[in-house]
C-alpha positions in Angstrom: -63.7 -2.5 -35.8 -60.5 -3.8 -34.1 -61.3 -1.8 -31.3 -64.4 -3.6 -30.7 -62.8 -6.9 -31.1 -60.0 -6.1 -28.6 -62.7 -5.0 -26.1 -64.8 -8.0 -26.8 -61.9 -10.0 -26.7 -60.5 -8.2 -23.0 -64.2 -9.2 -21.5 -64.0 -13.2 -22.0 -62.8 -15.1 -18.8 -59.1 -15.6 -18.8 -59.8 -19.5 -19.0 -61.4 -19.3 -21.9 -59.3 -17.4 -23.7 -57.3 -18.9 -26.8 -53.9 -19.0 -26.2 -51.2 -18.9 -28.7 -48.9 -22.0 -29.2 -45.2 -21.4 -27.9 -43.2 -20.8 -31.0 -40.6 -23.9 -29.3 -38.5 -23.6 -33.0 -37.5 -20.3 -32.0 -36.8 -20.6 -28.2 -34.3 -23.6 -29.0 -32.9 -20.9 -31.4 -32.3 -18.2 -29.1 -31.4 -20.8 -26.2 -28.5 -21.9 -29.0 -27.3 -18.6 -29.4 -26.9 -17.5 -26.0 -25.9 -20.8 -24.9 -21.9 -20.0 -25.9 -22.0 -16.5 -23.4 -23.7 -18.4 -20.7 -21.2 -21.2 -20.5 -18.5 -18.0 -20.8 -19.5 -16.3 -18.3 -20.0 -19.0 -15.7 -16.8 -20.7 -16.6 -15.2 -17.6 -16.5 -16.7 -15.4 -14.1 -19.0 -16.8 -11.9 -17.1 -20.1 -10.5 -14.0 -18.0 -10.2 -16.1 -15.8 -8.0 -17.8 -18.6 -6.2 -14.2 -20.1 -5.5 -12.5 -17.3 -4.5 -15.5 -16.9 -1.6 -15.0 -20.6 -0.9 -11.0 -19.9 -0.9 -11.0 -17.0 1.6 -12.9 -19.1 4.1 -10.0 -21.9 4.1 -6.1 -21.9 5.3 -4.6 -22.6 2.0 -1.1 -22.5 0.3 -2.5 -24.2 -2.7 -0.5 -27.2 -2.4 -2.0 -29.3 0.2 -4.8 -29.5 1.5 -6.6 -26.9 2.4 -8.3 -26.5 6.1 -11.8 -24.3 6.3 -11.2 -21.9 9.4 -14.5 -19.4 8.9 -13.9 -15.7 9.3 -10.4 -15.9 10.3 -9.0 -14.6 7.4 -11.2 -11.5 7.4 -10.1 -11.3 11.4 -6.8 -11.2 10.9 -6.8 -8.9 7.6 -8.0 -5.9 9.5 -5.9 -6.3 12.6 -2.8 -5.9 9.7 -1.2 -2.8 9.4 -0.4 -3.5 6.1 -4.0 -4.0 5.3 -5.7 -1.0 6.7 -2.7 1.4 4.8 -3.1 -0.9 2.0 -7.2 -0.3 2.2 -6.6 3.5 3.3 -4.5 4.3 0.0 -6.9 3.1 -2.2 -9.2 4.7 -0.9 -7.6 7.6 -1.0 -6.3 6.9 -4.5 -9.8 6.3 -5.8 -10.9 10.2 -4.4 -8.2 11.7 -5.7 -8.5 10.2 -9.0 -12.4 11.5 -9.0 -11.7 14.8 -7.6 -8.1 16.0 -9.9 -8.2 13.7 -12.8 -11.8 13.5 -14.0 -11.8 17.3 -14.0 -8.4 17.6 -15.8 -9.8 15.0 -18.3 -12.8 17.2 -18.9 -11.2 20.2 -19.0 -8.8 19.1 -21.9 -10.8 17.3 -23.9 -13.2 20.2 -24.0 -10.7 22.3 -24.9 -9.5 20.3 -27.5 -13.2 19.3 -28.7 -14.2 23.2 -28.7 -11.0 25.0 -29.6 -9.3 22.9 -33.3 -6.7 24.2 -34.6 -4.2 22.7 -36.3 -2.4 20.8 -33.4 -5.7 19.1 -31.8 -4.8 15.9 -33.6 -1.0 15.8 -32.7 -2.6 16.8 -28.9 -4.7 14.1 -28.8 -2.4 11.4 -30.0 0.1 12.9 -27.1 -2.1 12.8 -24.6 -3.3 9.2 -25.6 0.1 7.7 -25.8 1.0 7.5 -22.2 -2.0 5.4 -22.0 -0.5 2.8 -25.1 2.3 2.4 -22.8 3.1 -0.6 -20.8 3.2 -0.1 -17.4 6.8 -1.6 -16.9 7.8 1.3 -19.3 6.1 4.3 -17.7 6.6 2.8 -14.1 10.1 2.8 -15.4 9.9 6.8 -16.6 8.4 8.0 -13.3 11.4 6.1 -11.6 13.9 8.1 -14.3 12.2 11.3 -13.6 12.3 11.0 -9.8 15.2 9.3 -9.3 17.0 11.3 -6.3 20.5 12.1 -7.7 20.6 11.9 -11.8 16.8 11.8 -12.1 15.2 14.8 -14.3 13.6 16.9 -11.5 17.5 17.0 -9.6 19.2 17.5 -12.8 16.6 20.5 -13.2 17.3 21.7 -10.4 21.0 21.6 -10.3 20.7 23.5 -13.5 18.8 26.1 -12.1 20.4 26.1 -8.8 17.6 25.0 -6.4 19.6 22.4 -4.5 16.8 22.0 -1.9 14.7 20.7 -4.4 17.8 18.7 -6.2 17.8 17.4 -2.4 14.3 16.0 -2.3 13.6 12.0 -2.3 10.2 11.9 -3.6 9.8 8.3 -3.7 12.1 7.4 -0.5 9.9 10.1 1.6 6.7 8.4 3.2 4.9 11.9 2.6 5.9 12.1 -1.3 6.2 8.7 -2.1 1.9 8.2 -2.9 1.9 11.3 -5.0 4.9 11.0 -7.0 3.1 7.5 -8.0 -0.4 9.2 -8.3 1.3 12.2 -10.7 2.8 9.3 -13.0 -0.8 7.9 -12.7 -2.7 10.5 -13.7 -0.5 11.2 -16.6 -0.8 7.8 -17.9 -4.9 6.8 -17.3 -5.8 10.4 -18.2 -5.4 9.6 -22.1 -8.1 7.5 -21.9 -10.3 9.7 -20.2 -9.6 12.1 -22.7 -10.5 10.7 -25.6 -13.3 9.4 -24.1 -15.0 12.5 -23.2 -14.0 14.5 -26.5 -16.2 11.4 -28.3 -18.4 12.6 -26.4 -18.4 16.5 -26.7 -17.9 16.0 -29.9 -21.6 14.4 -30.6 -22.9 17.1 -29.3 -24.8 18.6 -32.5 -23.5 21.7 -33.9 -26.3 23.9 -34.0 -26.5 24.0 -30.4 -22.6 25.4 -30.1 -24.0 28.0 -33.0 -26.7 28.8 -30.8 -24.5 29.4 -27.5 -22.7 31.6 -29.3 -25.0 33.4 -31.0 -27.0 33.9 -27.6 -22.9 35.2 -26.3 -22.1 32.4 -24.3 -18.6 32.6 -23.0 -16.6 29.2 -23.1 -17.3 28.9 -19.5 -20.9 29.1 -19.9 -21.2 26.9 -22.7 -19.1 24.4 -20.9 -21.2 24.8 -17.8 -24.7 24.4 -18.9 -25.1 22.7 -22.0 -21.4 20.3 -21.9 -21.8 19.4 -18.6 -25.4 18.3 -18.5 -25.3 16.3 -22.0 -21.7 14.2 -21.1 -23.3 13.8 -17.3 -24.0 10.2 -18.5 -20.4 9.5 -19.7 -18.9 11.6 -16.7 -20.2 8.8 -14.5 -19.3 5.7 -17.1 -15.6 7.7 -16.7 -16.0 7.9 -12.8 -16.9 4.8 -12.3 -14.0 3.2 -14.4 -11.8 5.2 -12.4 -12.9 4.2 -9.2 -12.8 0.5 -9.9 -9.5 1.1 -11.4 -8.6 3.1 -8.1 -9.7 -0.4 -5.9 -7.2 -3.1 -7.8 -4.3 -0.6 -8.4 -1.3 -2.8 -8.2 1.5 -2.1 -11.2 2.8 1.3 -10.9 3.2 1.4 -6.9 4.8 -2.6 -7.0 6.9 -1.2 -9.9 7.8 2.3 -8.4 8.3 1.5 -4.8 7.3 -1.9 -4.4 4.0 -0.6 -1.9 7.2 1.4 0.3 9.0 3.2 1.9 7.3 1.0 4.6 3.6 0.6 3.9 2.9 4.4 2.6 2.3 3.2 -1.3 1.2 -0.4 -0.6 -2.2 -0.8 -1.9 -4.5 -3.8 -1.7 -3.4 -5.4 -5.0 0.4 -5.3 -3.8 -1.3 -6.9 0.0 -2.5 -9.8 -1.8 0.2 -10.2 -4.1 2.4 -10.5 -1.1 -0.2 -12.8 0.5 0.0 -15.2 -2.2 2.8 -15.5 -4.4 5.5 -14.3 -1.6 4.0 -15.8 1.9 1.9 -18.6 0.2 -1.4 -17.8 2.2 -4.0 -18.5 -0.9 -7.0 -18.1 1.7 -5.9 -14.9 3.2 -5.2 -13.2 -0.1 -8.4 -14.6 -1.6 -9.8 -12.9 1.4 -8.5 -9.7 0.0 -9.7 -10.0 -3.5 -13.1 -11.1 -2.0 -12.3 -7.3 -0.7 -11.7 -5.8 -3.4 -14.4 -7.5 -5.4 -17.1 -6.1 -2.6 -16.0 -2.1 -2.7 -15.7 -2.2 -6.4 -19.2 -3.6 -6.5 -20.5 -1.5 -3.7 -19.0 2.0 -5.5 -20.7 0.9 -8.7 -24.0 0.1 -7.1 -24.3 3.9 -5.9 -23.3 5.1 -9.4 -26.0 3.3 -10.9 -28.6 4.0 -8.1 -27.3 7.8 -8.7 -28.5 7.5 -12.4 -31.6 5.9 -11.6 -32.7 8.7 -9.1 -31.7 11.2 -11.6 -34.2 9.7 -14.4 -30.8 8.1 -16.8 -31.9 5.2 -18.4 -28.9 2.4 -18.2 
């Protein structure tokens, strides 16, 4: 009978149709309680935005006034040196991140999610720790353990005899400099990648392990085609962090090496901290964060049209 109705109903003209009375009670309701974010977010996000587009099209050094000279500041960024290493390293940085820490990540919170014992608790809170840490602190440790003459890596290899090692600057040598920073990087963000994953792994229900092994899957094979596939979706929310991460980079290099020896370490955040707190140029180093803002946006953008084109639901 109220299949009759409905196609009775489908077959009178739309103008004729009975429409129901907006409910306006409820739409004041809901407008109330979004109201609060809505203000947030444009207060907080999207004028900042607006202004910082507005601000990089000016010669500012946010005293007086300010003078609107175009492209000028986009010109002259990428005809710095500083700029294009700064641009190259995060780059760089953000790859490198993808390609060794995301798979070291994985790799130990599988083997910590797959393999308990009774240390996988004291392991996890190890491994997460580094990530607790101020940055001052562990930009401070990495600067301890590198140090070139009573730093841990030359007393080690005093002790052991390796003077060419002991002999090493590996934050005063252009070549070294990035990846001693990047190995006290990875140490410290991998904690949260970590734990991240193992919440994860660790959803995955337990008859399916039971299954695996039953069938004789080896660790390998279990990790390979059942892990992999059901944490692909937090891979990416991990991947993606990183890489955003990778683009505003600023504490460790400023506090290791301040972006030096010359440019090698300087990154985009120390460029534009340099810009406008040292130099006083608030419209070129709003230029830079206008920068930053676009590759951050344009590397999420192809995660999320990845996930689309492989049938994830965001």
């Amino acid at each position: 009978m109220v299949n009759k109705n409905a196609k009775a109903y489908s077959m009178i003209p739309e103008q004729f149709r009975i429409k129901k009375k907006r409910d306006w009670n409820a739409l004041v309701f809901k407008a109330a309680l979004l109201a609060p974010a809505i203000l947030f977010l444009v207060v907080f996000m999207y004028y900042p935005i607006e202004e910082t587009f507005r601000l990089s099209m000016t010669r500012s050094t946010g005293l007086g006034p300010t003078v609107f000279i175009g492209f000028q500041n986009y010109v002259r960024l990428f005809q710095s040196e500083e700029f294009l290493m700064g641009l190259k390293n995060v780059l760089l940085w953000a790859f490198w991140s993808v390609v060794i820490q995301i798979p070291f990540s994985f790799f130990i919170a599988f083997s910590l999610s797959v393999f308990k014992n009774r240390i996988t608790k004291p392991l996890r809170v190890i491994y997460y720790l580094a990530n607790v840490l101020p940055s001052a602190i562990t930009a401070m440790l990495g600067r301890f353990v590198f140090a070139p003459r009573h730093g841990v890596i030359p007393s080690l290899a005093n002790k052991f005899n390796w003077q060419w090692l002991a002999r090493i600057d590996f934050l005063g040598n252009p070549d070294l400099a990035f990846w001693s920073i990047f190995t006290v990087a990875t140490w410290a963000y991998c904690g949260f990648y970590i734990i991240y994953l193992m919440a994860n792994i660790e959803q995955i229900p337990k008859d399916i392990q039971e299954s695996a092994q039953l069938d004789g899957a080896t660790p390998w094979q279990y990790a390979r085609f059942i892990v992999l596939p059901m944490t692909s979706y937090a891979l990416r929310i991990v991947s993606i962090l990183c890489i955003v991460g990778s683009m505003k980079i600023f504490d460790l290099p400023w506090l290791m090496t301040s972006g030096g020896p010359g440019y090698a370490t300087s990154t985009l955040g120390i460029v534009l901290y340099k810009n406008g707190f040292v130099n006083w140029q608030y419209g070129r180093a709003a230029a830079i964060g206008v920068v930053i803002f676009l590759l951050s946006l344009f590397f999420t953008i192809i995660q999320f049209s990845l996930q689309r084109k492989e049938g994830d639901v965001l």
